[in-house]
Backbone as ProteinMPNN parsed JSONL, in Angstrom:
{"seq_chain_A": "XXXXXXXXXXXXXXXXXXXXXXXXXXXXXXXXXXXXXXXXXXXXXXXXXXXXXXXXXXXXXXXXXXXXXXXXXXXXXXXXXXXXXXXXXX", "coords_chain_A": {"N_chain_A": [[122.893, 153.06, 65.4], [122.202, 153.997, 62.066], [123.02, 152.179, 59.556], [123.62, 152.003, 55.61], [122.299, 149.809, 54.995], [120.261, 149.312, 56.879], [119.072, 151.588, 56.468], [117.8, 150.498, 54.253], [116.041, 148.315, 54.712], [114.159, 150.018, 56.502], [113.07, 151.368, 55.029], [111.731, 149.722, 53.209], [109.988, 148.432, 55.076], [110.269, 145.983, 56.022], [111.558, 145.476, 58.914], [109.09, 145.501, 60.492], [107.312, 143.6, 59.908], [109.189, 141.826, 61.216], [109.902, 139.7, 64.161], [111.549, 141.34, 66.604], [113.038, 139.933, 68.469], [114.494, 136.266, 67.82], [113.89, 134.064, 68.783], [112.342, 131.338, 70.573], [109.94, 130.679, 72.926], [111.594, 128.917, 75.827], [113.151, 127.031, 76.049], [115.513, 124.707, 77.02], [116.775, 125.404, 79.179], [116.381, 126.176, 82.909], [114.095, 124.321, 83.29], [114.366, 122.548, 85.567], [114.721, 119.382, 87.515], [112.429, 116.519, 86.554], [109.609, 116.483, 88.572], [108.77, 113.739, 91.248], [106.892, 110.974, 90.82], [104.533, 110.263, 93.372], [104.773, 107.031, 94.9], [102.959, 104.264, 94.833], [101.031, 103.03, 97.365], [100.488, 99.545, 99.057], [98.759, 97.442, 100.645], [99.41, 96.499, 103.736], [101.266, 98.895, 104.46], [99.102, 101.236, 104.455], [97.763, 100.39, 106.319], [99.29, 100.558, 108.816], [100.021, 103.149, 108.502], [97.294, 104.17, 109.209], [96.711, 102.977, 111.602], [98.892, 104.664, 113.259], [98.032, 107.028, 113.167], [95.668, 106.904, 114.282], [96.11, 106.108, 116.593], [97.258, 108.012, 117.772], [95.36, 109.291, 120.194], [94.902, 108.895, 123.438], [92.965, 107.283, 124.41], [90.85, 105.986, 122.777], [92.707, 104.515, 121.327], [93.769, 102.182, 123.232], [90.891, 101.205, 122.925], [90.882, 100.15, 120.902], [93.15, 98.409, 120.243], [92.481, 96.753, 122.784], [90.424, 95.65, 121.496], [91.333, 94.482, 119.202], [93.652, 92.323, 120.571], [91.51, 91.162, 121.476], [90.039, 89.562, 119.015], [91.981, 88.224, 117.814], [92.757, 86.674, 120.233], [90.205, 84.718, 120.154], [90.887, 84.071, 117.578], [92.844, 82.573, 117.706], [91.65, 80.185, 119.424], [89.898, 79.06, 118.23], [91.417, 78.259, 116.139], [92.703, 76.045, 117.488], [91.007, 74.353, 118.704], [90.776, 73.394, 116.221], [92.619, 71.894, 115.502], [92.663, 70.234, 117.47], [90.898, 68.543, 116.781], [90.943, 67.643, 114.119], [93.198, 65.944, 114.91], [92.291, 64.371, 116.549], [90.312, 62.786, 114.351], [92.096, 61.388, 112.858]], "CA_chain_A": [[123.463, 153.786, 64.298], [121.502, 154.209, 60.854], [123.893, 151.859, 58.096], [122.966, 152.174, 54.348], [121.236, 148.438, 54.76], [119.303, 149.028, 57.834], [118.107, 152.357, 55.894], [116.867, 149.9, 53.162], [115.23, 147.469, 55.564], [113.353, 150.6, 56.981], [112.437, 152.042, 53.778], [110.854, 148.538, 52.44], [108.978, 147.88, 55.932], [110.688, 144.344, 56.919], [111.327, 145.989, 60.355], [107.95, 145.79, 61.165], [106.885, 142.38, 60.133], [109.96, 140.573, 61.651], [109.817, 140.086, 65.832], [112.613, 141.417, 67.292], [114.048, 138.343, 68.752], [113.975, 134.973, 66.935], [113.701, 132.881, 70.016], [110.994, 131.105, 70.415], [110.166, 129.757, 73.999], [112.656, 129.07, 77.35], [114.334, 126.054, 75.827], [115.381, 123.796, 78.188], [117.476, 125.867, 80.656], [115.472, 126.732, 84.141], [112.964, 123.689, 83.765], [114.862, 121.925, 86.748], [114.027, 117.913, 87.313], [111.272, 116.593, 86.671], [109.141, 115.85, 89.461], [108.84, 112.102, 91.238], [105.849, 110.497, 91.23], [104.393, 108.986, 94.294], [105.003, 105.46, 94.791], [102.08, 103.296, 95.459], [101.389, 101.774, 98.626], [100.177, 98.89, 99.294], [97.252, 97.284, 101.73], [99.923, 97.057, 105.028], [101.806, 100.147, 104.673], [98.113, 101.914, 104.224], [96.963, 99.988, 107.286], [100.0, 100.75, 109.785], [99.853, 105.052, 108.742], [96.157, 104.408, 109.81], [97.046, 102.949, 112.672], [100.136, 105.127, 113.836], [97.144, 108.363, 112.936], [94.204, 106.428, 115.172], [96.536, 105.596, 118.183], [97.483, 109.229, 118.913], [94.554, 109.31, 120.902], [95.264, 107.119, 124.022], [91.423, 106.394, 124.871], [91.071, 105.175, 121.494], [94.164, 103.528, 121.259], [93.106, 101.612, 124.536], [89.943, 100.621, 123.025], [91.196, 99.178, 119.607], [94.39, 97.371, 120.886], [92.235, 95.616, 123.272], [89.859, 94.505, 120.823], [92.256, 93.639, 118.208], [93.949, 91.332, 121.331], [90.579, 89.97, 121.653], [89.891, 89.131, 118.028], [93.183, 87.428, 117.795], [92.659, 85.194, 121.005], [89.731, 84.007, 119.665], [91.107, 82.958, 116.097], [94.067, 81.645, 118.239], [91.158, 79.714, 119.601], [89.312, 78.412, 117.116], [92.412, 77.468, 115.276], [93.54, 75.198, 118.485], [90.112, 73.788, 118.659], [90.202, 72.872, 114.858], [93.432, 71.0, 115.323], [92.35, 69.133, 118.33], [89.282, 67.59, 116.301], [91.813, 66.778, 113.365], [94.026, 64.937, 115.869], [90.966, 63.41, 117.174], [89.421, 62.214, 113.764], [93.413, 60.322, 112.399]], "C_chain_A": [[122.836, 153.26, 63.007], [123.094, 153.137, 59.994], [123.133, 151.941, 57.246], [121.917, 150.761, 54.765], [120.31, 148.645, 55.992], [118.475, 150.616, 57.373], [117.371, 151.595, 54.804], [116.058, 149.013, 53.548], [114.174, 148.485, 55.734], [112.616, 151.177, 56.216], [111.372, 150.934, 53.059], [109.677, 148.072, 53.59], [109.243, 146.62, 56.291], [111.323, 145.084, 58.028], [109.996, 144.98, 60.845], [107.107, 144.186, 61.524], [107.695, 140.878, 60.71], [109.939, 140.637, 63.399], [111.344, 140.259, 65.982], [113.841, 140.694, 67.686], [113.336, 136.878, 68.399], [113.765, 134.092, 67.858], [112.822, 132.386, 70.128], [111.248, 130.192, 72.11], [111.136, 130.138, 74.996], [113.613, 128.329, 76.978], [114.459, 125.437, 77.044], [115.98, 124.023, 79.433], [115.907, 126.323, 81.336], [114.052, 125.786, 84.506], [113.463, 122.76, 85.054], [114.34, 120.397, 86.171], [112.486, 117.842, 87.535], [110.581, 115.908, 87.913], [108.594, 114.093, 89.802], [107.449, 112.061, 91.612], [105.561, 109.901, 92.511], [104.161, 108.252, 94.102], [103.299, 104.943, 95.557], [101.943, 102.841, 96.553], [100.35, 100.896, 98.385], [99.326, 98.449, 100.757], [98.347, 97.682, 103.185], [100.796, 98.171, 104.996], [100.7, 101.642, 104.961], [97.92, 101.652, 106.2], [97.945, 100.677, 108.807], [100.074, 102.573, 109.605], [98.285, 104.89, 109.154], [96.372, 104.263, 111.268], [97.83, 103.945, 113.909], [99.075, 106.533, 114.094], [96.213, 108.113, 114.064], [94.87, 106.439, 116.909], [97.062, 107.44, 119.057], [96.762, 109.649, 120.004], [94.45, 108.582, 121.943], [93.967, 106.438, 124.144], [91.209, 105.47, 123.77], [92.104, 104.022, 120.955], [94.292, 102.397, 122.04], [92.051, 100.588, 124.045], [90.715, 99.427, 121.627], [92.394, 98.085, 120.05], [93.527, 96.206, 121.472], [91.09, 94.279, 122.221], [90.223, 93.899, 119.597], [92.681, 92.057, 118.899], [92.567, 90.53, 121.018], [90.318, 89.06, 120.699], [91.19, 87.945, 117.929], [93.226, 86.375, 118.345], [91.721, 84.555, 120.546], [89.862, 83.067, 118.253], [92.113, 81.927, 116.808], [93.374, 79.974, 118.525], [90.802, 78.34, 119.28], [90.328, 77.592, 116.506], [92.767, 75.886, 116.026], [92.644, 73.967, 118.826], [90.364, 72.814, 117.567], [91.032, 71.371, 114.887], [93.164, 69.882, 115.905], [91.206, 67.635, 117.705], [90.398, 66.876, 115.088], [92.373, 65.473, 113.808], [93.152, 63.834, 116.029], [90.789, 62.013, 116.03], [91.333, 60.741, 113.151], [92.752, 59.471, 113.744]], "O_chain_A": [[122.932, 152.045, 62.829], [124.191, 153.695, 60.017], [121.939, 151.984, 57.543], [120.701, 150.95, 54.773], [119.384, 147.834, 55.948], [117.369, 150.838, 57.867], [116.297, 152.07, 54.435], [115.168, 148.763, 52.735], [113.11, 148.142, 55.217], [111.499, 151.549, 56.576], [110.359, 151.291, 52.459], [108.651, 147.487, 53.24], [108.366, 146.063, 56.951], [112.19, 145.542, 57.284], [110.073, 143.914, 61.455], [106.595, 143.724, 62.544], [107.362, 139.693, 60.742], [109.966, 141.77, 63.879], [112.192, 139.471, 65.563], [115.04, 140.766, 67.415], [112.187, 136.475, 68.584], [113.291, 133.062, 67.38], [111.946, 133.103, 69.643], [112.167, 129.447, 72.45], [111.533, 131.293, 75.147], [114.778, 128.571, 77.29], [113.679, 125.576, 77.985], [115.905, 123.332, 80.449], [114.844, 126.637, 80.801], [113.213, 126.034, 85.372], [112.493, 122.166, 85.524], [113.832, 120.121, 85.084], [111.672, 118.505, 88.178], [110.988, 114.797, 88.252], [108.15, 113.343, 88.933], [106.881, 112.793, 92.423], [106.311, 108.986, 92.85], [103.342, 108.094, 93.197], [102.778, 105.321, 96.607], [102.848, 102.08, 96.895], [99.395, 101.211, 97.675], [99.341, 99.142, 101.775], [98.275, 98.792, 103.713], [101.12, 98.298, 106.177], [101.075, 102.716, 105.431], [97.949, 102.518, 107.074], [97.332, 101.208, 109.733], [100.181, 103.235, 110.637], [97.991, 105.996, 109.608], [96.255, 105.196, 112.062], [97.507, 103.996, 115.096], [99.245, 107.134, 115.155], [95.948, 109.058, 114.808], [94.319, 106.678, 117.983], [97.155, 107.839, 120.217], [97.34, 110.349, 120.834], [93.924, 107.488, 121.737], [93.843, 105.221, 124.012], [91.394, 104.259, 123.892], [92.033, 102.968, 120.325], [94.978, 101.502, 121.545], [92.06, 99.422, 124.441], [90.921, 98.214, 121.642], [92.157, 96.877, 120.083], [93.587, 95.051, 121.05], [90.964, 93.056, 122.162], [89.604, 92.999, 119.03], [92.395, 90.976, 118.385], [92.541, 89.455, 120.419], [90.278, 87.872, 121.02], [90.928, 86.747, 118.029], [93.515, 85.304, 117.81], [92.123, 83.413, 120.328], [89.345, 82.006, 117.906], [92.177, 80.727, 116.542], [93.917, 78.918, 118.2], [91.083, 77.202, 119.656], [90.177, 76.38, 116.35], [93.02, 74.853, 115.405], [93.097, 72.867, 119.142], [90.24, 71.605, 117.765], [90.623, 70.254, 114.567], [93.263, 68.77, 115.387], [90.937, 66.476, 118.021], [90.653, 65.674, 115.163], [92.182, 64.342, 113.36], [93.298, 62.657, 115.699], [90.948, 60.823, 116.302], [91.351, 59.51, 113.193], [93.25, 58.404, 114.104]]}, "name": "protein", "num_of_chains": 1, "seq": "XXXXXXXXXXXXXXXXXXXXXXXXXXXXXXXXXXXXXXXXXXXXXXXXXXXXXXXXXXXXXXXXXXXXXXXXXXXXXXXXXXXXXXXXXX"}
């Protein structure tokens, strides 16, 4: 509906140069939370999802196990050796 003041708005041309709606933007409704960063891992948490990924394979899984065991007995080894010579030298 035409009022006297919105005939004098239309007659001067501020219509035209004002936008419609003053809003500017979304504001802060509908941005939800903000998303979580992933956390860091660290060397053994890296090493055991490699692991848990490598072993699905049993042949593979077979081969590394055993030569992990092996690596192991030999530091076990060495270590048992080292002591013996300690012992030795007191």
């Amino acid at each position: 509906m035409a009022t006297p003041e919105n005939r004098r708005s239309q007659a001067k041309g501020g219509d035209k140069l004002r936008p419609k709606s003053r809003r500017k933007g979304r504001g802060k409704k509908g941005k939800g939370k903000p998303a979580e960063k992933p956390k860091k891992k660290d060397k053994s948490s890296l090493d055991a999802d490699l692991d848990s990924y490598m072993l699905k394979d049993k042949k593979f899984a077979a081969t590394k196990l055993n030569s992990d065991l092996d690596d192991y007995m030999a530091a076990a080894a060495k270590a048992k050796e080292e002591k013996k010579e300690e012992t030795k030298k007191e």
